[in-house]
N, C-alpha and C positions, 0 to 999 in steps of 0.2 A: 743641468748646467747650461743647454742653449739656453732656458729662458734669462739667465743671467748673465751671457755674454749681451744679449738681446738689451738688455736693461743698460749694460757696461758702453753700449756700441751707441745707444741713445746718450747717457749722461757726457762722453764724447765728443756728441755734433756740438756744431757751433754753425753759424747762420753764413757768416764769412766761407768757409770753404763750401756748403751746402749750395752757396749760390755759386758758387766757381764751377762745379759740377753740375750745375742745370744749366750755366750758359755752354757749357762745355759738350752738352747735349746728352745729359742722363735724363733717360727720358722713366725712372722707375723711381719710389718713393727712396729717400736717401736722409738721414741723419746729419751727413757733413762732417764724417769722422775722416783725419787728414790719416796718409797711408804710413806714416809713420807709426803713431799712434796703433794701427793694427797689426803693423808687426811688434810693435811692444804686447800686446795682447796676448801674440803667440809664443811669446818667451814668457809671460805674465802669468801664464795658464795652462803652459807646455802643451799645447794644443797641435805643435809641428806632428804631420802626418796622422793627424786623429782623422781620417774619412769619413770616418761614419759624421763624428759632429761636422761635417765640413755637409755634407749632404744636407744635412737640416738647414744649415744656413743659408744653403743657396738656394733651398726652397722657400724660404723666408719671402723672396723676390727682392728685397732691401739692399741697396746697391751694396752698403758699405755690410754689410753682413755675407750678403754675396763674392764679394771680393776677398774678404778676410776667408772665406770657404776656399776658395781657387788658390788665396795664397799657402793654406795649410796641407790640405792634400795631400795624399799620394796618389797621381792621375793612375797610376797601373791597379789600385783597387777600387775604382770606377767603373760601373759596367760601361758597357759605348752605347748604350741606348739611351743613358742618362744623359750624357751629354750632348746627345742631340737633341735630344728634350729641351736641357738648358740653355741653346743656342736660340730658341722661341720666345725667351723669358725679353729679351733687353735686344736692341741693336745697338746702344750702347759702345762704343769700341775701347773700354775702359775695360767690356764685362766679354765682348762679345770677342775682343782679337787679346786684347793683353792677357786674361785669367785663362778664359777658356780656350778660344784657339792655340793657344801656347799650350795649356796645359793635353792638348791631345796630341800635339807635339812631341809630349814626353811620354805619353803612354808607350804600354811595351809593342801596344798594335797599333801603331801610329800609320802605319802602312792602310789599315781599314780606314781609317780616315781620312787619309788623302784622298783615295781610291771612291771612297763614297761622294767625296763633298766634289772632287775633280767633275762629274757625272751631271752635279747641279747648273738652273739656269737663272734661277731665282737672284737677286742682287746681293741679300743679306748671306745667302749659301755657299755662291760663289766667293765673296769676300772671304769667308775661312778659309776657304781649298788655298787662295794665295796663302794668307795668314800661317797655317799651319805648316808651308812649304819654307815661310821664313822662320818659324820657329825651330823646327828640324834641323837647318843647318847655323843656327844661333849657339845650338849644342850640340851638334855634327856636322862641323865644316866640311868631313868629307861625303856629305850624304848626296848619292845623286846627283855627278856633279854635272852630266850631260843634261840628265833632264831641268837644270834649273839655268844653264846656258841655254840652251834652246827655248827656254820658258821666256828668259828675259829678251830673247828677239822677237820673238810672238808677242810678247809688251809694247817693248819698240815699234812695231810695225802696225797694233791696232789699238792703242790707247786711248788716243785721241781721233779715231774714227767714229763714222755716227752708231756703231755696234754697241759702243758699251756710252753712248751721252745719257743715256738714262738709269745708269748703275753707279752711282756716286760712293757707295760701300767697296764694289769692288775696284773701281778708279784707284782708290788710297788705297788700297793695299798691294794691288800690282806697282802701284808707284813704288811703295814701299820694300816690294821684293826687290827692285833692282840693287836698290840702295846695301839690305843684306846680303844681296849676292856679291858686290861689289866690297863690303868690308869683310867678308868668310872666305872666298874664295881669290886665294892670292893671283889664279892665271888669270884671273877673270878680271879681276881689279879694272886696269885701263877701259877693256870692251866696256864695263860698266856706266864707268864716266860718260864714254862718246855715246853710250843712248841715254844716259840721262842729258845729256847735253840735247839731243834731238828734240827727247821728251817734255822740258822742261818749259821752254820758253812757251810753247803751247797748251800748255796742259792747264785745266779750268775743273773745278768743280766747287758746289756749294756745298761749303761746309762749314762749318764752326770751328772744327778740330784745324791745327795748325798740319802744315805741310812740311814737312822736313825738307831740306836742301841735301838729292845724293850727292851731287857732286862734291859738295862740302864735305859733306859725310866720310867720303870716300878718299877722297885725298888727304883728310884728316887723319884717318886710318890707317894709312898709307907713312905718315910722316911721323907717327908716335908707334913707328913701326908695330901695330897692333889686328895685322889682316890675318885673320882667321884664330882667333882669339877665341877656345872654347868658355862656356859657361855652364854649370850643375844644373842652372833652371833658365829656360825662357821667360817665364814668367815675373811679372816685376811690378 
């Protein structure tokens, strides 16, 4: 059956979204199948939680088969060595923070993951350790909630130092953690804003990918009364 989802995920692309995702900075071969389209796939073919076919397809290396892998899954029948594996494949943040970092997120040893990637100094490596810290409380707002306040002051205070000017992966995701921290955890809400507020008007990096606004984010949150708002999956 992979070679026919293979077949299904090509007849699919279309040129239009294919180029959306190579300006978008997929940097692996990709079809241009839109993500709708792949979850209709997985109701198409009852595919939800088939692991094993989700392995083959992220071995593939093909973005949009890759992803359709991460979206099927069940991350807790994954060994952890595989995903550190598939962390090599793409830096991608389509593949590399939405599927995957998420999906180790929900694993049942999500703890080994932090714990391993936290350790890294690498820029693509380090990116997860944020990523995964924002996945965790996406789907346990009450996870640790010291160490992700204390996280987002350490944010705060070297963001925009010459430490990390040369880490553009992990830039956008520490950005990104405050912004979670600030919609999940309700104490934290305001402290949030006032370092994004810090952070903001400073903050530079090259990148393709679009920068969210936490402040926005986060007063928005705040106003459709929806701070700490759990979810089944990270992953999206």
């Amino acid at each position: 059956m992979v070679a026919e989802i293979l077949q299904k995920l090509e007849d699919l692309g279309n040129e239009t979204t294919k180029n959306k995702y190579l300006k978008d900075g997929c940097d692996i071969p990709t079809y241009g199948v839109k993500v709708g389209d792949l979850k209709q796939l997985i109701k198409a073919y009852k595919l939800n939680k088939n692991s094993e076919m989700a392995i083959a397809l992220i071995e593939s290396q093909n973005f949009d088969a890759m992803y359709l892998g991460f979206l099927m899954m069940n991350p807790s029948d994954i060994d952890k060595q595989l995903f550190i594996k598939w962390s090599e494949y793409t830096n991608y943040y389509r593949i590399r923070i939405h599927s995957l970092a998420y999906a180790m997120a929900e694993h049942e040893d999500y703890q080994y993951f932090i714990d391993y990637y936290a350790k890294q100094t690498a820029d693509r490596d380090l990116s997860i350790y944020y990523a995964i810290l924002a996945g965790r409380i996406i789907i346990d707002p009450n996870y640790n909630n010291q160490l992700l306040i204390d996280t987002a002051y350490y944010i705060g205070e070297h963001i925009n130092t010459t430490a990390y000017q040369n880490m553009p992966l992990t830039k956008i995701e520490m950005h990104g953690l405050i912004g979670y921290i600030g919609m999940q955890i309700a104490e934290a809400s305001l402290e949030m804003i006032a370092i994004a507020e810090t952070i903001e008007p400073n903050f530079t990096v090259d990148t393709t990918r679009r920068i969210g606004n936490n402040v926005g984010f986060i007063k928005g949150a705040i106003e459709r009364n929806s701070i700490g708002k759990k979810r089944k999956s990270a992953r999206c």
